[in-house]
N, C-alpha and C positions, 0 to 999 in steps of 0.2 A: 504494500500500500504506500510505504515513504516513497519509494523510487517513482511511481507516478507521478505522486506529488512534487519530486527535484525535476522531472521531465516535463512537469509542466509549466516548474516557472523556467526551465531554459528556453519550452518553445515560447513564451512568453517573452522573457528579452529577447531573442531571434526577433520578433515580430513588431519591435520598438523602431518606431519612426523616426529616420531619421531624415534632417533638412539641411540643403545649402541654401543660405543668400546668396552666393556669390554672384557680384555682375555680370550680364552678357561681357562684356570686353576681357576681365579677366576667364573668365568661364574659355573662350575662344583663342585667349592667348597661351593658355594649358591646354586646351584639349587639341591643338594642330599639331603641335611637337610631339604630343603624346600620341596624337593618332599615326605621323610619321616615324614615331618608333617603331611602334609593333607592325607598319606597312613593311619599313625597308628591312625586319626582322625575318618577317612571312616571305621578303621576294628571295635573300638570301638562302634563305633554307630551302624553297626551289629552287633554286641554282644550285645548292650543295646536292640535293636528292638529285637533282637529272645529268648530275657528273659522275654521280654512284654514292648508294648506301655506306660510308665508312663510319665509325665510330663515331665521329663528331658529327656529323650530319645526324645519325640516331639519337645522340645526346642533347641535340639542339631541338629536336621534336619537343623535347618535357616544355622548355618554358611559352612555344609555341601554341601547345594545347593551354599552357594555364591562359596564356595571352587569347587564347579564342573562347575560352569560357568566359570572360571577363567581358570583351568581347559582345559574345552573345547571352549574356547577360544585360549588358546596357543596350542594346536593340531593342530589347524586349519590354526594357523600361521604356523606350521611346515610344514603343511602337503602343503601349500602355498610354501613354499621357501621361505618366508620372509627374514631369517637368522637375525633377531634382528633389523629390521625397522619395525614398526610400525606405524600405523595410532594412533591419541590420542585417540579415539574411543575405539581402541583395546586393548592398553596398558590399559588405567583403567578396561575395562572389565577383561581382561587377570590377570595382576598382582594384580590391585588394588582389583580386584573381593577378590583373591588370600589374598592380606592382610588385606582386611577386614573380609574378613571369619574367618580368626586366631584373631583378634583381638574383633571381636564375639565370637570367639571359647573361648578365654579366659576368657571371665565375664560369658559364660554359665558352663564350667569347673568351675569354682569358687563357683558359684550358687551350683552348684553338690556338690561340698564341704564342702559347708556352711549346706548342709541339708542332708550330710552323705550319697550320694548315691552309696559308694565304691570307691575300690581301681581303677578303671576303670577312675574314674575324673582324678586321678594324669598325668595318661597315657594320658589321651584329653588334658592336661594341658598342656603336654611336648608338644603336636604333633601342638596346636592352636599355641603356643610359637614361634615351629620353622617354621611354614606356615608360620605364619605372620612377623616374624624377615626376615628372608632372600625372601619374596616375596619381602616385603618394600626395602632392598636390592638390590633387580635387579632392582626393579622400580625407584629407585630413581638414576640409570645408563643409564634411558634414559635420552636422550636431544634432542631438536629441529634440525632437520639434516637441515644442514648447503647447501644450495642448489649449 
């Protein structure tokens, strides 16, 4: 009977609304960098996959799936109407997905460099960089909406 009750208040905070103010202008000056990381992260990693599956290109899949949960995560919010309320649920899906893929992205970019796998890591380096910089950015513009 307790454990129910501890599962219901976690789906209970799970489901705590969360809200940005942030301006359209800053809103837009974090989200293009950001959405150009996880762009030039995804064309990279085709280019690695259609050169051949090696080690690094398989390794570089991980923060690529966290970058498309994240991803399609905030579509969904769009596609919703949310307009920047969130469920806590969602924002860590959504963003944090989002900034931990880059922040992934960046020790497997490094990995790549450390073991000379081309000029292609500098590029995954820029791109994990700016996913994860300005995802952690919006994310950290939410707050608990204030009821």
């Amino acid at each position: 009977m307790r454990e129910n009750a501890n599962d219901k208040k976690g789906w209970v905070r799970m489901n705590t609304m969360y809200e940005s103010r942030i301006g359209n202008a800053r809103w837009i000056a974090y989200d293009l960098p950001g959405n150009a990381g996880w762009i030039i992260w995804i064309v990279c990693l085709a280019q690695l996959l259609w050169r051949g599956a090696d080690w690094f290109a398989l390794l570089a899949l991980l923060p690529a799936l966290l970058m498309l949960v994240g991803i399609g995560e905030l579509v969904s919010e769009r596609v919703q109407r949310l307009d920047r309320v969130l469920t806590k649920a969602r924002l860590y899906r959504g963003f944090g997905a989002l900034a931990l893929g880059g922040l992934l992205g960046i020790g497997v970019s490094a990995a790549g460099l450390i073991a000379a796998q081309g000029t292609l890591c500098w590029w995954m380096l820029g791109g994990a960089a700016l996913c994860a910089l300005f995802a952690w950015l919006i994310f950290r513009e939410y707050h608990p909406r204030s009821e």
